[in-house]
Structures are given as C-alpha cells and as structure tokens.
C-alpha positions in Angstrom: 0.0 0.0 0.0 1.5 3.7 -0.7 -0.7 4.8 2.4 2.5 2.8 4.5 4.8 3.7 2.3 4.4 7.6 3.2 3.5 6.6 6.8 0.0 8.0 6.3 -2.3 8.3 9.6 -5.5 7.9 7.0 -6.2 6.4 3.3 -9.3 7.3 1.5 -11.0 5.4 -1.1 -14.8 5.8 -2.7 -14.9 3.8 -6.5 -16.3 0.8 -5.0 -19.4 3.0 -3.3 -19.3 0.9 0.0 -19.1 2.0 3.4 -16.6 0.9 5.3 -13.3 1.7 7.8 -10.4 -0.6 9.4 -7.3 0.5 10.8 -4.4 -1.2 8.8 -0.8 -1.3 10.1 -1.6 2.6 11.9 -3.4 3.5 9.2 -7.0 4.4 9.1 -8.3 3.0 5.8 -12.0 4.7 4.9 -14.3 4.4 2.4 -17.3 6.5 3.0 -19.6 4.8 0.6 -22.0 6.8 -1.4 -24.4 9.8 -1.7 -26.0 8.9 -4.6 -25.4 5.1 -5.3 -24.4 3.0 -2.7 -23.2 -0.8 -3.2 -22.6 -3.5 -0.8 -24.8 -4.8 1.6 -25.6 -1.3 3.4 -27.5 0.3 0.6 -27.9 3.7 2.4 -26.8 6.8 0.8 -23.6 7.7 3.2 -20.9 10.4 3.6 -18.7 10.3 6.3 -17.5 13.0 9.0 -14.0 11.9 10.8 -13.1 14.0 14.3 -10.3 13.5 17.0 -11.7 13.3 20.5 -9.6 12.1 23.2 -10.4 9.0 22.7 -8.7 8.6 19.8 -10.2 9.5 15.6 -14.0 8.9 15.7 -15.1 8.3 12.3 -19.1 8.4 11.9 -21.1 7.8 8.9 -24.4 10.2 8.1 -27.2 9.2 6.0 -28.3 11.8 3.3 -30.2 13.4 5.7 -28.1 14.3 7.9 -28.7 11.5 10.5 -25.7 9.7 12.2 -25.6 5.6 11.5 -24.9 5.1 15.2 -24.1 1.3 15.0 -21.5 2.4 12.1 -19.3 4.8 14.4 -16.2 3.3 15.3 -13.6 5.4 17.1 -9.7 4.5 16.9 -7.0 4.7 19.5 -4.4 6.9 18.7 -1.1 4.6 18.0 1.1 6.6 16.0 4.7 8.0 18.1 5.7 10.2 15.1 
C-alpha cells in the first residue's frame, strides 16, 4: 500500500461505493460509501465525518439526511509516536 509507504495516519478510497473503515498497520483505511449510489450490503446513501476526541479519531457515517448511522461509528486509539 502507498498509504504505508508515506506513513499515512488515513487512506481514502470511494470507487467501489461501499461504506466501510479498518485500521491497517496505523493506518486508518475509509471508504465513505455513497451519496447517490451505494453498493454493498448497506445500501444507504452515506458520507462520512471523521473527528479527533480524546479517545482517539471517531469516524461516523451520516445518512443523506443528515442522520448519524450510530451502530456504524467506530472510534480508533491513537497509536502513531511520530
């Protein structure tokens, strides 16, 4: 991956139009599915908002109208020593 090449805290991807975020090697891999035509087997139209609580990154996926996808929010320690 060029994401752990450059030692990249996130990697974004969106061709396939399905939702979905891991964290690979440090990295945060997201893809925030689709506005207008999602794929996969959540078939909601999705964006996704990403903030940094102390916690760690929280990244939370909206529906179209605006409405967080609670059971979708993940939030990821913060492992990186830069």
């Amino acid at each position: 991956y060029r994401a752990r090449e450059l030692n990249a805290d996130f990697a974004f991807f969106g061709h396939p139009h399905e939702l979905g975020v891991d964290m690979l090697d440090d990295t945060i891999i997201l893809n925030p599915g689709s506005i207008s035509l999602p794929r996969g087997r959540i078939r909601v139209k999705t964006y996704a908002l990403i903030d940094s609580t102390p916690e760690g990154i929280q990244v939370r996926f909206m529906d179209r109208d605006d409405n967080e996808l609670t059971d979708l929010t993940q939030t990821f320690p913060l492992t990186k020593h830069n």
